[in-house]
ZABAVEX-595993 format. One record per atom (N, C-alpha, C): z, y, x; residue in three letters. Coordinates in steps of 0.02 Angstrom, whole numbers, plus 32768, in hexadecimal, padded with zeros to 4 digits. Atoms other than C-alpha are relative to their C-alpha. Layout:
<sites>
ZYXALA/...
</sites>
This chain:
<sites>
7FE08017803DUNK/D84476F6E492UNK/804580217FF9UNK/7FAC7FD9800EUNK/D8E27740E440UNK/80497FCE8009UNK/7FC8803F7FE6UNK/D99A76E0E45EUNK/800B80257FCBUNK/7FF48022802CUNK/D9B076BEE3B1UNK/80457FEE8001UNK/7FC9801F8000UNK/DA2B7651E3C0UNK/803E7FFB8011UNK/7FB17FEA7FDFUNK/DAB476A1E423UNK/800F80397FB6UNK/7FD77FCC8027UNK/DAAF773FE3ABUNK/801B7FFF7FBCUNK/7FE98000803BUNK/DAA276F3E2F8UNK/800E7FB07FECUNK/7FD78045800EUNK/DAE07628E307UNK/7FBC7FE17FE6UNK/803680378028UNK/DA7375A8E2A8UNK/7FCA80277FD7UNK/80447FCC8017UNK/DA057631E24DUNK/7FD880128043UNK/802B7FE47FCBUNK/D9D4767FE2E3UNK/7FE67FC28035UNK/8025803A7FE1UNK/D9AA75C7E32EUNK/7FB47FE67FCFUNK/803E80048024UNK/D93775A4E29FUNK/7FCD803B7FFEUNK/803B7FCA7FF5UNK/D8EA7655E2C5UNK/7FE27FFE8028UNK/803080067FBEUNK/D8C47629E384UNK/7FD47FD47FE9UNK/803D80438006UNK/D8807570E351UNK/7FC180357FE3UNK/80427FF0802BUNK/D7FD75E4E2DFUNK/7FDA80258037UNK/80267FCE7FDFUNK/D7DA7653E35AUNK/7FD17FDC803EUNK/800080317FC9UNK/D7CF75D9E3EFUNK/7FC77FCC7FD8UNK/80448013801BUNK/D74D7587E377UNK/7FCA80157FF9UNK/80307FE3801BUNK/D6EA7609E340UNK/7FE4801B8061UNK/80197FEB7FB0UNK/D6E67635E40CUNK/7FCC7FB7801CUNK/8035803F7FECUNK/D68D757CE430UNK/7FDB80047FE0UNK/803A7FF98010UNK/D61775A7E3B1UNK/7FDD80268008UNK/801E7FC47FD9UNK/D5E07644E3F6UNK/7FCD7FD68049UNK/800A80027FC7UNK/D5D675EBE491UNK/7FA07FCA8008UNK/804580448017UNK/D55E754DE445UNK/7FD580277FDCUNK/80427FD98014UNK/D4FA75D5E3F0UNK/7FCD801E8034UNK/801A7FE17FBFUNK/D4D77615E486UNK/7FFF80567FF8UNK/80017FB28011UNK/D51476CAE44EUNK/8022801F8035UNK/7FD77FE57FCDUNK/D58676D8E4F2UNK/7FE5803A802EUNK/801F7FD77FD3UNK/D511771EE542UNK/7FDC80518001UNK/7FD97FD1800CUNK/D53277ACE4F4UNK/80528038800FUNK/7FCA7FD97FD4UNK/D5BB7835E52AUNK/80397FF97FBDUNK/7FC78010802DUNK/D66277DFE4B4UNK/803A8013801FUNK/7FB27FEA7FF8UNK/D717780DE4B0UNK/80217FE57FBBUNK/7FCD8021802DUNK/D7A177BDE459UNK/803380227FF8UNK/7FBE7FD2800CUNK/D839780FE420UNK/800980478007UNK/80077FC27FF5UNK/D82078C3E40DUNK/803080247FC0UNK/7FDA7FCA8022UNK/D88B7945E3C5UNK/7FD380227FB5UNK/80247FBD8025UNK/D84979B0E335UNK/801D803B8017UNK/7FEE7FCC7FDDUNK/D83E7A53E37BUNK/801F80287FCDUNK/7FCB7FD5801AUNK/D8B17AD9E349UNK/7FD4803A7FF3UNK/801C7FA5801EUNK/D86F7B8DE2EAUNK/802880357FFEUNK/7FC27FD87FDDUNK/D8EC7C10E318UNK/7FFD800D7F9BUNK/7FF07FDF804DUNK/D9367C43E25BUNK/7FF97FBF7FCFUNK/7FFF802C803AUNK/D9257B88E208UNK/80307FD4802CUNK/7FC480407FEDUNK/D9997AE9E21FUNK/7FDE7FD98028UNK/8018803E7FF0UNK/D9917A76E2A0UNK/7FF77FCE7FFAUNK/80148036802AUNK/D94C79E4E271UNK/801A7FC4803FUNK/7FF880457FDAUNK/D995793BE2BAUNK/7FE87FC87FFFUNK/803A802D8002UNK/D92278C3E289UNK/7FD97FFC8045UNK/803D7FE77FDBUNK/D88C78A8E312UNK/7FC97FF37FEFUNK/803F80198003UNK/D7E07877E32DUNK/7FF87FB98011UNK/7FF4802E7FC2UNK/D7D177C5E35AUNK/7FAE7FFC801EUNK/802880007FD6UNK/D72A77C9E39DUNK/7FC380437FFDUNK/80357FD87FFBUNK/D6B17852E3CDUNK/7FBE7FDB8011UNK/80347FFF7FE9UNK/D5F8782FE3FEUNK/7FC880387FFEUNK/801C7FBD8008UNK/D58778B4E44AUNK/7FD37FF08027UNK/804380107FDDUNK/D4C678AAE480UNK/7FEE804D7FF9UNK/80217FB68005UNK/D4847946E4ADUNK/802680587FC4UNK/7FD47FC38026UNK/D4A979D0E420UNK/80107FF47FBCUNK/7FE88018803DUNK/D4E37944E3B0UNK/80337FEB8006UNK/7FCE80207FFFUNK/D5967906E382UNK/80197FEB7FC8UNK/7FDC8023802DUNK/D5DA788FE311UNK/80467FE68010UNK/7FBC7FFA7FFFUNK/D6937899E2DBUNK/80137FBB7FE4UNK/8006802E800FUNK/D6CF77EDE2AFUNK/803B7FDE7FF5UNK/7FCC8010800FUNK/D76877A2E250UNK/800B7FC97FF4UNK/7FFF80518017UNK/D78D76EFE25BUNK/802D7FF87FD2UNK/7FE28018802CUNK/D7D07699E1D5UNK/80047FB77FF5UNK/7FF3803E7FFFUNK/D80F75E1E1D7UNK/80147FE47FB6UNK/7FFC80028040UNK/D7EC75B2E114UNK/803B7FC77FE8UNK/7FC480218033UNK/D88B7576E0A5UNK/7FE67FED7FE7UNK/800C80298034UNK/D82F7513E035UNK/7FFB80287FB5UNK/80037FE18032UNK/D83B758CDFB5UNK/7FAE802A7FF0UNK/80577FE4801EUNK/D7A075CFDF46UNK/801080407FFEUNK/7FF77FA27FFAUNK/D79A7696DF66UNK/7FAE80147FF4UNK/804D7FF18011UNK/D70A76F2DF1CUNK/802380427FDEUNK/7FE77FAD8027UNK/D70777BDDEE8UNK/7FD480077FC6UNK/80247FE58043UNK/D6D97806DE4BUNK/7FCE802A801DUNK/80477FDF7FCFUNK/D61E7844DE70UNK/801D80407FD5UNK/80097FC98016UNK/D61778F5DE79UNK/8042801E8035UNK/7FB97FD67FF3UNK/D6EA7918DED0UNK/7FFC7FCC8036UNK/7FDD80267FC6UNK/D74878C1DF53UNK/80377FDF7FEAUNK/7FBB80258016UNK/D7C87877DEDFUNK/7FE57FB17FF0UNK/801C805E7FF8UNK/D7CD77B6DEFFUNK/80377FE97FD7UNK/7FD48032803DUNK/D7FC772ADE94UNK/80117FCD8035UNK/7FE0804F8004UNK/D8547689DEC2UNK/7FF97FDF7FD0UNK/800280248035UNK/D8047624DE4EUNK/7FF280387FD9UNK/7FFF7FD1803CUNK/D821767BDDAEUNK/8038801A800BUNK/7FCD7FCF7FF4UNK/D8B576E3DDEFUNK/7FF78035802CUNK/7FFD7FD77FE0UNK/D8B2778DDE34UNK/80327FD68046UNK/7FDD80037FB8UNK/D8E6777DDF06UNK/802280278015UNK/7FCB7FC87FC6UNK/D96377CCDF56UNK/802380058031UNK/7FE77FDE7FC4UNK/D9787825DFEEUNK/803A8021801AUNK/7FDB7FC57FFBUNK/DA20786CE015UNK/800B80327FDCUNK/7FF37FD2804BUNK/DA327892DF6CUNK/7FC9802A7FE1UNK/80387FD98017UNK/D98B78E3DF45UNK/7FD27FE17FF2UNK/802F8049803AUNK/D8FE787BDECDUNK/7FB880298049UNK/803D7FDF7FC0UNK/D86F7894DF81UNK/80187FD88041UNK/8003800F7FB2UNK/D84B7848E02CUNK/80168023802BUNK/80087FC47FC9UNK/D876788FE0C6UNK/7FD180268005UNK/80427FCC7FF6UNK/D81E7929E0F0UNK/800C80178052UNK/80007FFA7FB8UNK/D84D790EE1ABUNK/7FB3801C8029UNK/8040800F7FEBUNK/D78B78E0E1C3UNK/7FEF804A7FFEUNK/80147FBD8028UNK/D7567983E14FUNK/801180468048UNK/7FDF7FDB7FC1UNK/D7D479F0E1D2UNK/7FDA7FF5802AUNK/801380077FC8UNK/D79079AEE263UNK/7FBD8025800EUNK/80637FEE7FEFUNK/D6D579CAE243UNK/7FFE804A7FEAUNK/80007FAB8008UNK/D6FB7A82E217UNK/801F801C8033UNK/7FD37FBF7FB5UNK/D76E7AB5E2A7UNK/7FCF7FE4803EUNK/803F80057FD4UNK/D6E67A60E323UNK/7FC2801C7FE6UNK/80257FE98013UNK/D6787AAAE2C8UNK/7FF0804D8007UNK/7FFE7FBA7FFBUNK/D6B37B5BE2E9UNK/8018800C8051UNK/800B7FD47FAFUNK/D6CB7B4DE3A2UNK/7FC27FD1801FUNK/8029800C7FF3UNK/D6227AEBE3B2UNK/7FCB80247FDBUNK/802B7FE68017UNK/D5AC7B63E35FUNK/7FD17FF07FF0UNK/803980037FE6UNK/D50C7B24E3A6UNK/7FE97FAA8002UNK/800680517FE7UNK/D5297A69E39CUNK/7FEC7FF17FA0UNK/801E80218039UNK/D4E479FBE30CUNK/803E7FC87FE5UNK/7FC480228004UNK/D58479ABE2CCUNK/80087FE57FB6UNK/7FFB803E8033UNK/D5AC7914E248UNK/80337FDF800FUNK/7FBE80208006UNK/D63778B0E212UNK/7FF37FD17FDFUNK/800D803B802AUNK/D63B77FFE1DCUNK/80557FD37FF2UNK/7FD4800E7FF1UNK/D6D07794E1A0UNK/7FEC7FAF8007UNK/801F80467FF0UNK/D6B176CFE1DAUNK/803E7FC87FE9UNK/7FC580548006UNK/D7127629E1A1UNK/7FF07FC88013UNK/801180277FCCUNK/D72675AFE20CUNK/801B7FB47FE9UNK/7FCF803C801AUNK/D76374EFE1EBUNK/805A80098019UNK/7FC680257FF7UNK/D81474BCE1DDUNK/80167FEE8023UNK/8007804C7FDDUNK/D805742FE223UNK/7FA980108044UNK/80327FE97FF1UNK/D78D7440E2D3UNK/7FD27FDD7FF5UNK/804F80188015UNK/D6CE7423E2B0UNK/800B7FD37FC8UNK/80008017804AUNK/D6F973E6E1F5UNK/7FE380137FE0UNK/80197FCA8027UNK/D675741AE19EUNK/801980027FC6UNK/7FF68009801BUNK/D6C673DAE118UNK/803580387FECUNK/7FBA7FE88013UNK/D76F7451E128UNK/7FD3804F7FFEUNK/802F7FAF801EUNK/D6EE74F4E100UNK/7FFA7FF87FD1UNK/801A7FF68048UNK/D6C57531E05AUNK/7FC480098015UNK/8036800C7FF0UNK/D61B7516E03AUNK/7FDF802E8004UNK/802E7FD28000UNK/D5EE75ABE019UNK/802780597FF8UNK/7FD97FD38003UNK/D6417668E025UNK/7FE0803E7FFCUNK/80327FC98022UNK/D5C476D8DFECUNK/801B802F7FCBUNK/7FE57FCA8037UNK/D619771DDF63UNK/803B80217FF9UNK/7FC77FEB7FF0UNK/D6B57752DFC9UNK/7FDE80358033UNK/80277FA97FDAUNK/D686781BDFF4UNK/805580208020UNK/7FCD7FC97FEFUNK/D722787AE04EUNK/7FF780348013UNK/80017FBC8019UNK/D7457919E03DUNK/7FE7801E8044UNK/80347FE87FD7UNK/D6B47989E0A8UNK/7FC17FD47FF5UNK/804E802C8043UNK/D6287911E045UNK/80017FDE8061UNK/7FEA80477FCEUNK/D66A788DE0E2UNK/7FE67FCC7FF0UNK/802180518011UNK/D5FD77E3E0C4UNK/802D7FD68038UNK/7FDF80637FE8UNK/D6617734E0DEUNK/7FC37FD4801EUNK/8046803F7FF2UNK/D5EE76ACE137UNK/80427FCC802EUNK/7FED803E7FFAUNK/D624760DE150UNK/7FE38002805AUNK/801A7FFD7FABUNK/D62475E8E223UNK/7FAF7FE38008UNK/802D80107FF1UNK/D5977587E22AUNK/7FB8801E7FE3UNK/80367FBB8010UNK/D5307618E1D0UNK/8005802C801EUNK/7FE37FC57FEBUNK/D584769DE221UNK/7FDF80088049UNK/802C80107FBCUNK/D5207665E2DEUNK/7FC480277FE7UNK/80387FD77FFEUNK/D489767EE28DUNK/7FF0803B7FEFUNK/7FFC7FBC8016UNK/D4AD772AE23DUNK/7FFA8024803BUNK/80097FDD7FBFUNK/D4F27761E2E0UNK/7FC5800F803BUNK/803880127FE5UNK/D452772DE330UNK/7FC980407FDFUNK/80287FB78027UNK/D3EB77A5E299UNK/802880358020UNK/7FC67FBB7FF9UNK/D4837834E2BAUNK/7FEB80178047UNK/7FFD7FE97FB9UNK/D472783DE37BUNK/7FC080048015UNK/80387FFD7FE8UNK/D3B97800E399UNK/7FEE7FC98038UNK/8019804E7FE7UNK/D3777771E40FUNK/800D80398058UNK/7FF97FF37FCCUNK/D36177DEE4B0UNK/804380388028UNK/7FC87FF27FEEUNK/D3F17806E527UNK/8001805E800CUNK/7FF57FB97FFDUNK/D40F78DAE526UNK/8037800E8020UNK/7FBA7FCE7FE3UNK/D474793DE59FUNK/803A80317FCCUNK/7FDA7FC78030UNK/D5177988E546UNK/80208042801BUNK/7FEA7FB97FE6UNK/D5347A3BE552UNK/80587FF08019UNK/7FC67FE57FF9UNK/D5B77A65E5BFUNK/8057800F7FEAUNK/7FC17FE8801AUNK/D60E7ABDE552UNK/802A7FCD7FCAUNK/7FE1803C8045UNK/D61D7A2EE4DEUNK/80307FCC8028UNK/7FCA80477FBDUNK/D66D79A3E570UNK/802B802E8004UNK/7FCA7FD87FEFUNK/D6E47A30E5A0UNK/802A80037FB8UNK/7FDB80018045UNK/D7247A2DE4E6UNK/801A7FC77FDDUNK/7FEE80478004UNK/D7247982E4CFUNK/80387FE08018UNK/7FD780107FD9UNK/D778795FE565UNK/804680267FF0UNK/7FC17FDC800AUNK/D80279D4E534UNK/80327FE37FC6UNK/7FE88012804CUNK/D8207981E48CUNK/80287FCA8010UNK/7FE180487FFBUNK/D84778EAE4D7UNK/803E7FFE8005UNK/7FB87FFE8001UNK/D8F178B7E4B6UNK/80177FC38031UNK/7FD8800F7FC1UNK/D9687881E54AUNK/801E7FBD7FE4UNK/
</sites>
């Protein structure tokens, strides 16, 4: 898990609780048993910006990996205009750090692993988790129609198990090598 809470105060505490959630439901899915990592870097491309954002969870079965962005839902209604990546709040354009669009942390990620995993079968999901823990109530019911930018699908946590389950596959696969050695590197200290 990432320490949150030393680097960014009361945000970055409501980021562990999500994460530190979405990690017990991995665990009650029984997806552990799978090759996971928490807190990983996005890797660097010699000639573009480093990106400070990370990963918060990897999962990798054999010559599959799903990239995975928790999100601890504000209560707010977010949904994109079909077709782009530009999200509403309601009926108001959202904004990011001054730009009407989601992060494209996710987007980044699954392209720069994507170019030093060649050979691997790679996917990105973004997940929202309760509020409040095991509330089903503090989830939106439904987040289907929130796409981020790299055509990224939202799933609500307690959908997001069984996806991972379709994404990875039921039986346990050795992971290349070269993929744990990359993983392991990402991980942030």
């Amino acid at each position: 898990m990432s320490n949150l809470s030393e680097k960014y105060g009361a945000r970055g505490r409501v980021g562990a609780q999500g994460e530190s959630y979405f990690a017990q439901g991995l665990k009650r899915a029984g997806l552990t048993k799978f090759e996971v990592f928490y807190s990983l870097n996005i890797p660097d491309v010699p000639g573009k910006k480093r990106m400070r954002g990370d990963i918060d969870c990897v999962i990798a079965n054999g010559n599959k990996i799903v990239l995975v962005d928790v999100k601890r839902w504000a209560g707010t209604w977010f949904w994109t205009i079909p077709g782009t990546d530009k999200p509403m709040n309601g009926f108001l354009p959202y904004s990011k750090d001054g730009d009407w669009g989601l992060s494209k942390n996710m987007s980044t990620a699954l392209d720069r692993i994507r170019l030093r995993l060649p050979e691997a079968d790679i996917s990105a999901m973004v997940v929202f988790v309760p509020t409040k823990n095991h509330d089903r109530e503090s989830v939106p019911r439904n987040v289907d129609g929130l796409i981020w930018p790299g055509m990224i699908r939202s799933y609500i946590s307690g959908h997001a198990f069984g996806e991972l389950n379709v994404r990875l596959g039921n039986d346990v696969v050795d992971v290349p090598q070269s993929t744990l050695h990359l993983l392991t590197q990402l991980k942030r200290n």
